[in-house]
C-alpha positions in Angstrom: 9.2 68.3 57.6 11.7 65.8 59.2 13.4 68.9 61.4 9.5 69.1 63.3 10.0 66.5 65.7 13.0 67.8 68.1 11.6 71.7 67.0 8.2 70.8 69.2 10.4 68.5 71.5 12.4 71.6 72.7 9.6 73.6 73.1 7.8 70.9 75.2 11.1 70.7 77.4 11.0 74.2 78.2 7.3 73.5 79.3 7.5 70.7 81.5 8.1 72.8 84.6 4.9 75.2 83.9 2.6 71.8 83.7 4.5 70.4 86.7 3.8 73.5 89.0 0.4 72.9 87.4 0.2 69.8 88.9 1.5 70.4 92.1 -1.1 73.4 92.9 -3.9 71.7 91.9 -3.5 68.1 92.4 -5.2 65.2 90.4 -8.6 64.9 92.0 -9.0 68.9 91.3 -7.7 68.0 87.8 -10.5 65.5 87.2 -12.9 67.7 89.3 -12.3 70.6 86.3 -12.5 68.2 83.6 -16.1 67.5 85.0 -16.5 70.8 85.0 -16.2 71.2 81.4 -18.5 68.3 80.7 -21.3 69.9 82.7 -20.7 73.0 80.4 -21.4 71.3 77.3 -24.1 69.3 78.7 -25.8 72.6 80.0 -25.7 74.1 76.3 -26.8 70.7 74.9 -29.9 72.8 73.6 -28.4 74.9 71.7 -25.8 72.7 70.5 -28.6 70.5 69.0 -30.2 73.6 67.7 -27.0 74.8 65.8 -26.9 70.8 64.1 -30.4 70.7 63.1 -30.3 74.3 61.5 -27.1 72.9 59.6 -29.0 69.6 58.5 -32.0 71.5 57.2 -29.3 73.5 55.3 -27.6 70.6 53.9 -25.2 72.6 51.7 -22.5 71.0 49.5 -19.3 71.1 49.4 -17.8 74.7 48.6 -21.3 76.0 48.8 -21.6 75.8 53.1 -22.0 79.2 53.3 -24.9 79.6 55.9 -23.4 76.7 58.0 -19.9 78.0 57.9 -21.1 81.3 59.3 -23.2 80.2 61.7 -20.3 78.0 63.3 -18.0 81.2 62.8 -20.2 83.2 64.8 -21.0 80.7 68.0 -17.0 80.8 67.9 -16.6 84.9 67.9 -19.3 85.0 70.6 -17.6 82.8 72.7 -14.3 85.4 72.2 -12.3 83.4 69.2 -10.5 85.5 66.8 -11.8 84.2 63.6 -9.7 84.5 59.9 -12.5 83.2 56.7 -11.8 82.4 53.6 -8.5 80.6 54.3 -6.7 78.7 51.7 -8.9 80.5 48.5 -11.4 79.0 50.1 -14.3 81.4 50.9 -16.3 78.8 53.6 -13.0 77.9 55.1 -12.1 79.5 58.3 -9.3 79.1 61.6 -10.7 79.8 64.7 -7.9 80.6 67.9 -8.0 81.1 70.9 -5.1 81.4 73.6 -1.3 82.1 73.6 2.0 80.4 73.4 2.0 76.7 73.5 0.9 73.8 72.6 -1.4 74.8 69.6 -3.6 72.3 69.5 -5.9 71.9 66.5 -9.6 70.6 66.2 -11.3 70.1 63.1 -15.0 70.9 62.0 -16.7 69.4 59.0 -20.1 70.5 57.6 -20.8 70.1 53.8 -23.5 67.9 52.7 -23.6 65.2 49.9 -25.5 65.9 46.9 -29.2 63.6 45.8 -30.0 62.2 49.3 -32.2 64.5 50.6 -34.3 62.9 53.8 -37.1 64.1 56.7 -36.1 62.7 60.1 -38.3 59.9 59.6 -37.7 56.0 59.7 -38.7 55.3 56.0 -37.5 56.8 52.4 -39.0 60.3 52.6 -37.5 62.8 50.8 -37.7 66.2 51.6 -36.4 67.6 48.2 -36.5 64.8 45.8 -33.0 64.8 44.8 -32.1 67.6 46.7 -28.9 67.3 49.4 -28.8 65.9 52.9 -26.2 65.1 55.3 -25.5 61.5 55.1 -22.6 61.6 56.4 -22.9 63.5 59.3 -21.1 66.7 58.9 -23.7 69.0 60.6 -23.2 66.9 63.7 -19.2 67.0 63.2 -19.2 71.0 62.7 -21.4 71.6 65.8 -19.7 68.9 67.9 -15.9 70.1 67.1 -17.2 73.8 67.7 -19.0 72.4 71.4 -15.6 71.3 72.5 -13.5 74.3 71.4 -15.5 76.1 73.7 -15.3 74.3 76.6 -11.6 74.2 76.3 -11.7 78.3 75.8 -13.2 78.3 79.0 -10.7 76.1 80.6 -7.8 77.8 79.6 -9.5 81.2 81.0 -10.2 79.2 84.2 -6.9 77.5 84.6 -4.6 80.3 82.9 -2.7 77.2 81.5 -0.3 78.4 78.5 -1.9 77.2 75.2 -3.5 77.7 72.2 -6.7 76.2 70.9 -7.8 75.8 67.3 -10.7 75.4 65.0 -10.4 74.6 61.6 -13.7 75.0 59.9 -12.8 72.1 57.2 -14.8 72.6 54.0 -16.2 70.0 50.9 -14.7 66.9 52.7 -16.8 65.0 50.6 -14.7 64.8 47.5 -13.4 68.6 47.5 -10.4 68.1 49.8 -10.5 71.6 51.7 -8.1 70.1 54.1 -5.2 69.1 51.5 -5.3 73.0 50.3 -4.8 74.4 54.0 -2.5 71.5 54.5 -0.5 73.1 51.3 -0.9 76.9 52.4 0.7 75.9 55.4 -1.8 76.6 58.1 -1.0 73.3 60.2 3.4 73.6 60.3 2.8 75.3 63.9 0.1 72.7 65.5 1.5 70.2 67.7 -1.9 68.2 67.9 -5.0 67.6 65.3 -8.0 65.8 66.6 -10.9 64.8 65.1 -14.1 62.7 64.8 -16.8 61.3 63.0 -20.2 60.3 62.8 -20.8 56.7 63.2 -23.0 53.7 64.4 -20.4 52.8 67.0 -18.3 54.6 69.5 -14.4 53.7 69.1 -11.6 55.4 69.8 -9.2 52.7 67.5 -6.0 54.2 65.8 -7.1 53.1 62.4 -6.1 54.0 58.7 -7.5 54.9 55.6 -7.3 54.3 51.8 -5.9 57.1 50.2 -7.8 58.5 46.9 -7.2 60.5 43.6 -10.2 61.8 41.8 -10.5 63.1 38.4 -12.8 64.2 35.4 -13.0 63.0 32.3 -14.0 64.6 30.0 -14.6 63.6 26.0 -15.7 65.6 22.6 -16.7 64.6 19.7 -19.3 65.4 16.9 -22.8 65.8 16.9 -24.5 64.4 13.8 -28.1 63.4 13.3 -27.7 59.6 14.9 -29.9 57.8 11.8 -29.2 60.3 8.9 -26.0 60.9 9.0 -24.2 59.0 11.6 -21.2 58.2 9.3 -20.3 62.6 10.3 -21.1 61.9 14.2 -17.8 61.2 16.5 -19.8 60.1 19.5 -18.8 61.5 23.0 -20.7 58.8 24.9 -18.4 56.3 23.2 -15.5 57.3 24.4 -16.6 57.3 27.8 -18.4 54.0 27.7 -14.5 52.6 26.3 -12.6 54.5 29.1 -15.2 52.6 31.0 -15.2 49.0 29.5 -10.8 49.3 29.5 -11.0 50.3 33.3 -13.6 47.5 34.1 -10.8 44.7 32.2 -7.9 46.2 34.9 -10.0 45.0 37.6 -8.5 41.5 37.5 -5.1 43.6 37.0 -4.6 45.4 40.4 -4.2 44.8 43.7 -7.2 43.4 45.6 -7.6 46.8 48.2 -7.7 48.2 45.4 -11.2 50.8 44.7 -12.3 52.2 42.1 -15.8 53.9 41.3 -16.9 56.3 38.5 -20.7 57.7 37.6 -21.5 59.4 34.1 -22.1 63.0 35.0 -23.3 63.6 31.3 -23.5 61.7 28.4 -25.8 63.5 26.0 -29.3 64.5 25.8 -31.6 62.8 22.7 -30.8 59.0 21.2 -31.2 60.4 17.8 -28.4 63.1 18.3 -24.7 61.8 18.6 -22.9 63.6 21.5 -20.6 65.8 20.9 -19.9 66.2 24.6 -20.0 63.2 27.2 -17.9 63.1 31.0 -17.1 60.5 33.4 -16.1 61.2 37.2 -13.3 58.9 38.3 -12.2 57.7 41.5 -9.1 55.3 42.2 -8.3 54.2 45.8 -5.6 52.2 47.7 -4.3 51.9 51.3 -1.2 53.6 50.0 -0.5 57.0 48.4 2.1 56.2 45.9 0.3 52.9 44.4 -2.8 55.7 43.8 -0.6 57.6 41.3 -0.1 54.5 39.7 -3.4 53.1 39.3 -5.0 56.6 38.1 -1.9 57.0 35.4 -3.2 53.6 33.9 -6.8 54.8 34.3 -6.0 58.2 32.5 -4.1 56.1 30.1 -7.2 53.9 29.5 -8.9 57.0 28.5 -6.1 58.3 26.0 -6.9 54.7 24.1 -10.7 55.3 24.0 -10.5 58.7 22.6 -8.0 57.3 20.2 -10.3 54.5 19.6 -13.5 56.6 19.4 -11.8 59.3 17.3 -12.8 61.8 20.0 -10.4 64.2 22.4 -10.0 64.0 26.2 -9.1 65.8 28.5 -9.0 65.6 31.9 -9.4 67.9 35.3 -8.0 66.5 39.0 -10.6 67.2 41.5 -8.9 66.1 44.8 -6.1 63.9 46.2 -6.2 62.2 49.5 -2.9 60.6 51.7 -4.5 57.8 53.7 -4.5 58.3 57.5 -1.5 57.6 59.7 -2.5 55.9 63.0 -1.0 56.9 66.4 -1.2 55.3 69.3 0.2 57.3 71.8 -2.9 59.9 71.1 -5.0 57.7 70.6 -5.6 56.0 73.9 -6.0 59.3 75.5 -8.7 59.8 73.4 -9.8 56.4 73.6 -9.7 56.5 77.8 -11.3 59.7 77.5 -14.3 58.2 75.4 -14.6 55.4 77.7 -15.1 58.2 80.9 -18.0 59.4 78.7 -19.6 56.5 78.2 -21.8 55.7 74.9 -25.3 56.2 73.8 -28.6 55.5 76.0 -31.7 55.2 73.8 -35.1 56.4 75.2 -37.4 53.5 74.5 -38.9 55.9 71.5 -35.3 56.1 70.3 -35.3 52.2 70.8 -38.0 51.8 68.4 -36.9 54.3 66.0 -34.6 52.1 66.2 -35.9 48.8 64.9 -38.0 50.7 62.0 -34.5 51.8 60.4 -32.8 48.6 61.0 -35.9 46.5 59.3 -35.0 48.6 56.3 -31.7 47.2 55.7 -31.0 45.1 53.3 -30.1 41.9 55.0 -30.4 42.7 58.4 -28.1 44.8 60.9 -25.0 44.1 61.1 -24.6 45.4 64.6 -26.8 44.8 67.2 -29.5 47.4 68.7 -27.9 48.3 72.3 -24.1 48.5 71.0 -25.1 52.2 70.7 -24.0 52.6 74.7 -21.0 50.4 74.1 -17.2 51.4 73.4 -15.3 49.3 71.2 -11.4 47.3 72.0 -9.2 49.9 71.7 -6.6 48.5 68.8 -4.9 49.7 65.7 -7.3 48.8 63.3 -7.5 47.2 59.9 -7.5 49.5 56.4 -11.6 51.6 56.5 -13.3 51.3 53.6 -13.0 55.1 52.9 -10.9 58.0 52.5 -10.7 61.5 54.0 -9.0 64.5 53.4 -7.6 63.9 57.4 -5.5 62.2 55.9 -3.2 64.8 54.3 -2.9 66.4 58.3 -1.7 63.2 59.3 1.0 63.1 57.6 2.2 66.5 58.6 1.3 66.5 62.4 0.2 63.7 64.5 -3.4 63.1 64.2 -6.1 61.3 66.5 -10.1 60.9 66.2 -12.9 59.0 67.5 -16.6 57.5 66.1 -19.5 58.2 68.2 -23.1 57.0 67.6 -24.8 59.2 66.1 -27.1 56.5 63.9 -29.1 53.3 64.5 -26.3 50.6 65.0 -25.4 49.0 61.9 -26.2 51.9 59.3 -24.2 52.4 56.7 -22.8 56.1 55.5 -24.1 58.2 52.6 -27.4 56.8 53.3 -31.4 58.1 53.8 -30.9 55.9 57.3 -28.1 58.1 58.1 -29.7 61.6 57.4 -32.6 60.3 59.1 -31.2 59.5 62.6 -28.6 62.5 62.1 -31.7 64.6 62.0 -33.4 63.2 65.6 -31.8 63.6 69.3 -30.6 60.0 68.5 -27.8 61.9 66.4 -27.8 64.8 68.9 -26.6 62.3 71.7 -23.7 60.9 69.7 -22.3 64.2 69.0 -22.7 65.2 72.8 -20.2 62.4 73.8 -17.9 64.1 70.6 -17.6 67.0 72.0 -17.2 65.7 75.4 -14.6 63.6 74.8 -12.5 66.1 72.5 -12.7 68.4 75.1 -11.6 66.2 77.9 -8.5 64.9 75.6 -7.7 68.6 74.3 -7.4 69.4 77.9 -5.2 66.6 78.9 -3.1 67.0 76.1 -2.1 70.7 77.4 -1.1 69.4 80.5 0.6 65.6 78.8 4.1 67.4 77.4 5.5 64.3 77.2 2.8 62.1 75.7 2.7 65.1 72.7 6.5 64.0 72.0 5.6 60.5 71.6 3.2 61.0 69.2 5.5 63.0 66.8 8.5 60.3 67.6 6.0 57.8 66.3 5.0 59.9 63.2 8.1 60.5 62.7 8.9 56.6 63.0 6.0 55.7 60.6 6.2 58.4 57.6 10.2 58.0 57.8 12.6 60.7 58.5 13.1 62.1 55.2 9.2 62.7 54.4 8.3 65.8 52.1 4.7 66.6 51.8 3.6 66.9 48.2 -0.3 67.6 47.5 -1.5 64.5 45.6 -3.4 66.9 43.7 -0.6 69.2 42.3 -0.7 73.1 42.3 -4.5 73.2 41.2 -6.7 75.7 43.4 -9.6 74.1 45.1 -12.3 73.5 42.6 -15.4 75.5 43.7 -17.9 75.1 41.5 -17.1 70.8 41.9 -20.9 70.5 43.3 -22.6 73.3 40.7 
C-alpha cells in the first residue's frame, strides 16, 4: 500500500486544471448557491427518506440476515440511475453502488443490520415490541438511509455540474460484530477510492477526527461428557466447567493488562438440565485495545487461558474467529471539511413534543443525563479526540484509504448506544432529523471534496505519515470467509 499516496497524487495533478476552469466559470457564490441546491433536494425528499428508515427499523434484521433492508436501499439507488453489483465480498446483503466516471472515486458507506434481544416500540418507556426480538440500537436504519440520501444528491450534482468523478455506496453489512467491511477491505474493493466518509448515530453532532479501539472476537467452544449429574457424575466431563475456568483465568488477567484494555464475553450455551452434565458448553469472547497489534496479544493469552481450562476440566476446545477490527486512523485534513460542513447545517431543533419526549427518556437513565437537553442543536470543538469506547469495522478502511465521519443527533442527548432509549428515539422524527443533517452534510463534503484536489493529497500524506510508509494490510481475522450464520 505505501506506493498509493504519489499514485492518487499524480492523478490529482493532472486534475487541478479541470477544477480550476471549474472555478473560474462558476465562481464561489455559484458554488455555494449549488451546494444549497443540493440541500433543498434532500430536504424536499425528507418524506420519503424518513419512510425508507422507519421501514428498516420495523425490519430490524441482523447482521448477515439484512436482506429486505439491503434491497430496499439497493433499489432507491438503481432508481435514482446507480449501477448496482450485490453480493460483494461472499457476502449476499453486501452491495457497491457507482455512479459517474474517471476521478476522484469517492466512497460513502451505508450501515443497516440490527442488534439482536433489544427489540423496542417508539415509545419513552421499556416497551418491547417482540420480547427479545431485534431492534436497531445502534442506529443503522438511520445510517443506511442517510448515506443512501447523500449519494443521491451528489448523483444529481455531478449530472448538473458535469464535474469528472465517481461516487460510491458501499452497502456495509453485520457491522455489529460481523465485520462486512474487513472482508471487502480484503477483496479489494476500496484500492481505487481516494476518499471514504462516513457517519453515525449519536446524541451529539461532532465532526472530531477521533479513534477507536480495535477488537478481535472469537468463540469458544468446549466438550465434554454427559453423565447423569447425581448418579453417575464420576463418567460426566462437564462442558460448563471449562467455560466457567476459561472464564475465572481471563477474569485473574484483568489486573495483568493494560488499563484501555476491554474485554467482554456472554455464555451463548452452557447446557440445558442441572441434573445432566454438559457435554457441550460455549463462550463468545471479545478482547479490545486502542492498538491492533497489542489485540493479537491479549486474545493469544485469552485462547491460551482456554487451552488450561480444557486441560483442567478434561474437556476439548476449540475455537472459531468471528471478526477482527484495526482501530480508526484520524485525519484532519478531512475532517474539518466535514466538520465546517456540519457546522453550515446546523444541529437539531426539537418541537416542544420532541422536547418532552425528551425529558421522559432522560428520567429513565440511570443517574441522570449526562448531556444536557438542548445540546441536540449544538456542534461540538472540532479536535482530534481521545480513544471511543468502541470499535468498528471503519476501522479496517482507514487504514487503507483516508477516512472521515461525523455524529449527528439522532437520540435524546445523553443516551447511550445499544439501548431501548436508542431504538426508541431512532424510531420518531427525533431520529429522522439527525440523519437529515447526515446526509446533508456528506453531501456538501462529498461535493467539496471533487472540487478540493489538493486537500485529497493531504489526507493521504497524513495517512501515509500516521500508518508509516512500509504498512501492509493484513485482515486481523485471517483468510476465514465471513461467518453468516454469526446471528442464527
Amino acid at each position: 500500500m505505501s506506493a498509493r499516496c504519489p499514485v492518487v497524487n499524480r492523478k490529482l495533478r493532472g486534475r487541478r486544471l479541470l477544477v480550476g476552469a471549474f472555478v473560474a466559470v462558476f465562481p464561489l457564490p455559484l458554488v455555494a448557491a449549488a451546494q444549497d441546491a443540493q440541500i433543498a433536494g434532500i430536504d424536499a425528499r425528507r418524506d420519503h427518506y424518513a419512510g425508507v428508515a422507519r421501514q428498516i427499523w420495523e425490519w430490524a434484521e441482523v447482521g448477515y440476515q439484512e436482506e429486505q433492508s439491503s434491497e430496499l436501499l439497493k433499489g432507491e439507488l438503481e432508481t435514482a440511475g446507480f449501477s448496482v453489483e450485490s453480493g460483494v465480498a461472499g457476502m449476499p446483503t453486501a452491495f457497491v453502488a457507482s455512479y459517474g466516471s474517471g476521478g476522484p472515486i469517492i466512497g460513502i458507506l451505508a450501515e443497516y443490520d440490527a442488534l439482536p434481544g433489544i427489540s423496542q416500540d417508539a415509545v419513552p418507556e421499556r416497551s418491547p415490541i417482540i420480547e427479545g426480538g431485534a431492534g436497531h440500537a445502534c442506529g443503522h436504519h438511520l445510517f443506511g438511509a442517510g448515506s443512501v440520501a447523500a449519494a443521491i444528491a451528489v448523483k444529481e450534482w455531478l449530472d448538473e455540474s458535469g464535474h469528472e468523478g465517481t461516487i460510491r455506496l458501499y452497502g456495509t453489512p453485520a457491522e455489529e460484530g460481523g465485520a462486512g467491511k474487513v472482508y471487502m477491505v480484503r477483496d479489494g474493493l476500496f484500492d481505487d477510492v481516494d476518499v471514504a466518509l462516513h457517519w453515525h448515530p449519536s446524541s451529539q453532532n461532532s465532526a472530531q477526527a477521533g479513534r477507536s479501539l480495535a477488537n478481535k472476537s472469537a468463540k469458544f467452544r468446549f466438550s465434554g461428557y454427559s453423565a447423569h449429574a447425581a448418579g453417575a457424575p464420576d463418567r460426566g466431563r462437564s462442558a460448563l466447567d471449562g467455560v466457567e475456568a476459561m472464564n475465572h483465568m481471563v477474569n485473574l488477567m484483568r489486573e495483568h493488562v493494560p488499563q484501555e484494555t476491554r474485554i467482554h464475553y456472554v455464555i451463548t450455551q452452557g447446557g440445558f438440565a442441572p441434573n445432566v452434565v454438559p457435554d457441550f458448553a460455549e463462550v463468545y469472547y471479545y478482547v479490545r485495545h486502542p492498538y491492533a497489534p497489542t489485540v493479537l496479544e491479549l486474545f493469544e493469552r485469552v485462547a491460551r487461558a482456554a487451552e488450561g481450562a480444557a486441560l483442567g476440566t478434561g474437556t476439548e476446545m476449540e475455537y472459531e474467529v468471528i471478526h477482527g477490527l484495526y482501530d480508526l486512523v484520524p485525519n484532519v485534513a478531512l475532517g474539518r471539511v466535514m466538520d465546517a460542513n456540519l457546522r453550515r447545517v446546523g444541529g437539531v431543533e426539537y418541537t416542544e413534543a420532541e422536547r418532552a419526549f425528551a425529558r421522559q427518556i432522560q428520567a429513565t437513565f440511570e443517574g441522570g443525563p449526562s448531556r444536557p437537553l438542548g445540546s441536540e442543536s449544538e456542534i461540538e470543538e472540532f479536535g482530534v479526540e481521545g480513544v471511543g469506547g468502541g470499535s468498528t469495522d471503519v476501522g479496517d478502511i482507514s487504514w487503507v484509504v483516508p477516512t472521515a465521519g461525523l455524529s449527528t443527533a439522532t437520540w435524546v442527548p445523553g443516551t447511550s448506544a445499544h439501548s431501548w432509549q436508542a431504538v426508541a428515539a431512532g424510531g420518531t422524527d427525533i431520529g429522522t432529523k439527525g440523519m437529515m443533517v447526515a446526509a446533508k452534510t456528506l453531501a456538501l463534503t462529498t461535493i467539496e471534496l471533487f472540487q478540493s484536489p489538493d486537500v485529497i493529497a493531504a489526507a493521504w500524506e497524513e495517512l501515509t505519515e500516521r500508518r508509516g510508509a512500509d504498512f501492509a494490510y493484513e485482515a486481523l481475522l485471517g483468510d476465514r470467509p465471513p461467518p453468516l450464520d454469526y446471528r442464527r
